[in-house]
N, C-alpha and C positions, 0 to 999 in steps of 0.2 A: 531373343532381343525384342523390346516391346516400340516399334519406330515412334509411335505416339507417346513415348514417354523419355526422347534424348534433347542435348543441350540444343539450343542456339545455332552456336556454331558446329555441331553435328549435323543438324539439318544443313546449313551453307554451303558445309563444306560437301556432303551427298549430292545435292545442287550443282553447286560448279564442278563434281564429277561425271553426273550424268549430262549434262549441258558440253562438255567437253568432248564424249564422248559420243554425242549425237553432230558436234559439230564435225569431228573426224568422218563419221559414217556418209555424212552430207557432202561434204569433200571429195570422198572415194570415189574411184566407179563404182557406177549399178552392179549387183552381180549377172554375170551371164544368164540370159534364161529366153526361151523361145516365145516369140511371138505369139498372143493367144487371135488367133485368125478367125475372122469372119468369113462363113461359106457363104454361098444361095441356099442351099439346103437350111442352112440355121436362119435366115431370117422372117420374122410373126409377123410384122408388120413394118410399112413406112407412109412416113408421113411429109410434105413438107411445110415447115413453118413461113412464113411472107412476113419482109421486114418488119419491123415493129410489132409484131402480132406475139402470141404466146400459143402453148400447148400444152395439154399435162396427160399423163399416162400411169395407169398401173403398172408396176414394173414388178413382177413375182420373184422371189427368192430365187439364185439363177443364171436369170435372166438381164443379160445388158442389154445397154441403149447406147447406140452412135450418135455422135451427133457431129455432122458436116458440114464444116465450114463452107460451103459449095462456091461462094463467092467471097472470100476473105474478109469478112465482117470483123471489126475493133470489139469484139468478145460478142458473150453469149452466156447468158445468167442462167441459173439453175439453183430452184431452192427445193428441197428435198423432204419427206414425211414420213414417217413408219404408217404404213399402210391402214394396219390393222389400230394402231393410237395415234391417232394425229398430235395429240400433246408432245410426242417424242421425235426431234425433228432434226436439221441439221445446226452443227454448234461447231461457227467458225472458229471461237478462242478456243475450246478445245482440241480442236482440229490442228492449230496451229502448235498448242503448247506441247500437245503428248505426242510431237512428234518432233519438237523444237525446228520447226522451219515453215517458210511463207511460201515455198517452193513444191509444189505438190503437182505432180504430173508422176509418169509410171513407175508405179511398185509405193504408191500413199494411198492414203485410207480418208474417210471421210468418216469422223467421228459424230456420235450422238449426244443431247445435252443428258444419255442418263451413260455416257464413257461407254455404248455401243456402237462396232462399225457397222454403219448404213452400208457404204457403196465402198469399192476398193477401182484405183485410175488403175485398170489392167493396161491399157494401150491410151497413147496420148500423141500422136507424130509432132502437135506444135511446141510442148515445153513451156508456155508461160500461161498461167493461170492470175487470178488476184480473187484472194478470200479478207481483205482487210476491207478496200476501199465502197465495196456494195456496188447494187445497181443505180442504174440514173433514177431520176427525181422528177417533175417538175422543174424545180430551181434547179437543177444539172442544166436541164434543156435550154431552158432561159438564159444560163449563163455560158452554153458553148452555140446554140444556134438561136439565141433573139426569139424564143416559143416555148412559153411553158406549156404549151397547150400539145404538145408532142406526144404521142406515144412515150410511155415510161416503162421499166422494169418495175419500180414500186408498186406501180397501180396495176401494170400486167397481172404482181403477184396475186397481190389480195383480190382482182377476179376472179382467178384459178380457186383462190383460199374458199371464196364464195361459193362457188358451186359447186366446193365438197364440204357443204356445210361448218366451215370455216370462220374466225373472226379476222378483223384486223390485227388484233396482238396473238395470232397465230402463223405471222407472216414473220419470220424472223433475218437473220440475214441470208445472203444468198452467197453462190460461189459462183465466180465470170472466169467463162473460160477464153483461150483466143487472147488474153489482156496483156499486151506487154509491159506489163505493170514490175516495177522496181523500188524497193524500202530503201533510201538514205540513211546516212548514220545519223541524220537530227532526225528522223522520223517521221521524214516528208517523204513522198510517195511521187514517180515519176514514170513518166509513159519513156517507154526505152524506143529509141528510130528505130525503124527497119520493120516492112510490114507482115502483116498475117498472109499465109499466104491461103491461097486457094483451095481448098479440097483437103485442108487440116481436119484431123479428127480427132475425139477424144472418147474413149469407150467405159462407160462406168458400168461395174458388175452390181447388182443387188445381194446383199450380205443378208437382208431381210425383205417382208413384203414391202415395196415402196410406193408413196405416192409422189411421181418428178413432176415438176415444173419449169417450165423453158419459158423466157422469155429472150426475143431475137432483135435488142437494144444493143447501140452502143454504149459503150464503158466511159463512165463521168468521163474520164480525165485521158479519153481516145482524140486523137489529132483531126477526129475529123472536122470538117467546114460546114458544111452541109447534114443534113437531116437524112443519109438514103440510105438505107441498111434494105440488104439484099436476102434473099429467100436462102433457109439452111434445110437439111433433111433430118431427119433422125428416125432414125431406124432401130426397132424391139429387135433384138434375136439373144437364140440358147447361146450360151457360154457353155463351153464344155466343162464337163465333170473338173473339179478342182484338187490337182496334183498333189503330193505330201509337199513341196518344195516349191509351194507359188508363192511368186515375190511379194505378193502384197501380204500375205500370211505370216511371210516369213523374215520381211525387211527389218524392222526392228522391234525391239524388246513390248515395247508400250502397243502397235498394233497386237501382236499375238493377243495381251489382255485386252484388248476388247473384243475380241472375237469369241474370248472364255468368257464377259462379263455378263450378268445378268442381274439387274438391280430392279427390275421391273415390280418388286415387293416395295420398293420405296412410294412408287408414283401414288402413292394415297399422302402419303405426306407434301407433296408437291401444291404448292398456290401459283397458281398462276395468275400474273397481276392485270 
């Protein structure tokens, strides 16, 4: 069977099969699978971020990064880079689509714009993420605390971008973790009550070499009043050796291939605008 050579309604109908099937899987429970545990022994380093501020780190094939909510902060942005090509970086629509859900927390993957997984959410204790809406702005600031002039995630990034020899249109979207963020059926986006709590954490594995970025803003469309985002930690440590039967591996059909894919022959064809 040649897929690039069927009708219309064969691709459709493939579509609302596999779409149906990813909505079932998203439905279920999690399968059972044991906590992948942070010791003292496994931790390289820690750091901690001060509200508004930002951080970035090499993070080797491996190796995770924690990162603590210490003081329940309305999210916490992270945008993400292959190490060794910075061109090849984190890609929310992808991320969203090969896995049909906005809901990424443990045992999801964090896709690449060449369909490679970066990072895999091994452990997540808070559950609500938001990879649609980005980090604050300027014009965010302005329009939830009266101060463009605030500390942002956009400009946090392109610092970071900066001084790894980076441009601006190498600053792409970001993923905020922490974000009680919820998609309506019109396609409006909404902060859900009930707050983050304290000492949340969310631990990303490195699939490849990485270069992360944190910035320690609130999330456009977070409840807060005030401007005062509190200091997080995030901590480097080994991930242990990775099991035949780990969830992020093995959760569904579309992460496996990217973990097989390697498209890296392409990137000469690539324009970057």
């Amino acid at each position: 069977m040649q897929i690039d050579q069927q009708t219309p309604e064969w691709y459709r109908a493939r579509y609302n099969q596999l779409r149906d099937q990813a909505l079932l899987k998203e439905s279920s429970a999690r399968p059972a699978s044991a906590p992948i545990e942070m010791t003292e022994s496994s931790i390289l380093h820690r750091e901690t971020i001060p509200g508004g501020w930002y951080w970035s780190t090499l993070l080797p094939r491996g190796q995770a990064l924690r990162l603590i909510n210490t003081s329940g902060n309305n999210g916490v942005s992270v945008g993400i880079w292959n190490a060794d090509d910075h061109s090849e970086r984190y890609n929310a629509g992808d991320t969203i689509k090969l896995q049909w859900t906005t809901c990424l927390t443990t045992g999801r993957v964090l896709f690449s714009d060449m369909g490679r997984v970066l990072a895999s959410i091994i452990n997540d204790s808070c559950g609500f993420s938001d990879t649609l809406v980005g980090g604050s702005t300027p014009q965010s600031n302005a329009r939830n605390f009266g101060n463009a002039g605030l500390r942002n995630t956009r400009n946090n990034l392109r610092l970071i971008a900066g001084k790894h020899d980076m441009a601006q249109h190498d600053v792409t979207s970001c993923i905020s973790f922490f974000s009680h963020i919820s998609t309506q059926a019109d396609g409006s986006f909404r902060w859900i009550e009930g707050d983050v709590q304290p000492g949340a954490y969310v631990d990303l594995r490195a699939e490849m070499n990485l270069l992360v970025a944190v910035s320690n803003c609130p999330h456009p469309l977070a409840p807060d009043k005030t401007f005062a985002p509190a200091p997080i930690d995030a901590v480097r440590w080994q991930a242990p050796a990775i099991k035949p039967d780990d969830l992020c591996r093995t959760f569904c059909e579309e992460a496996r291939r990217g973990f097989d894919a390697d498209f890296s022959h392409l990137r000469q064809f690539r324009v970057i605008l």
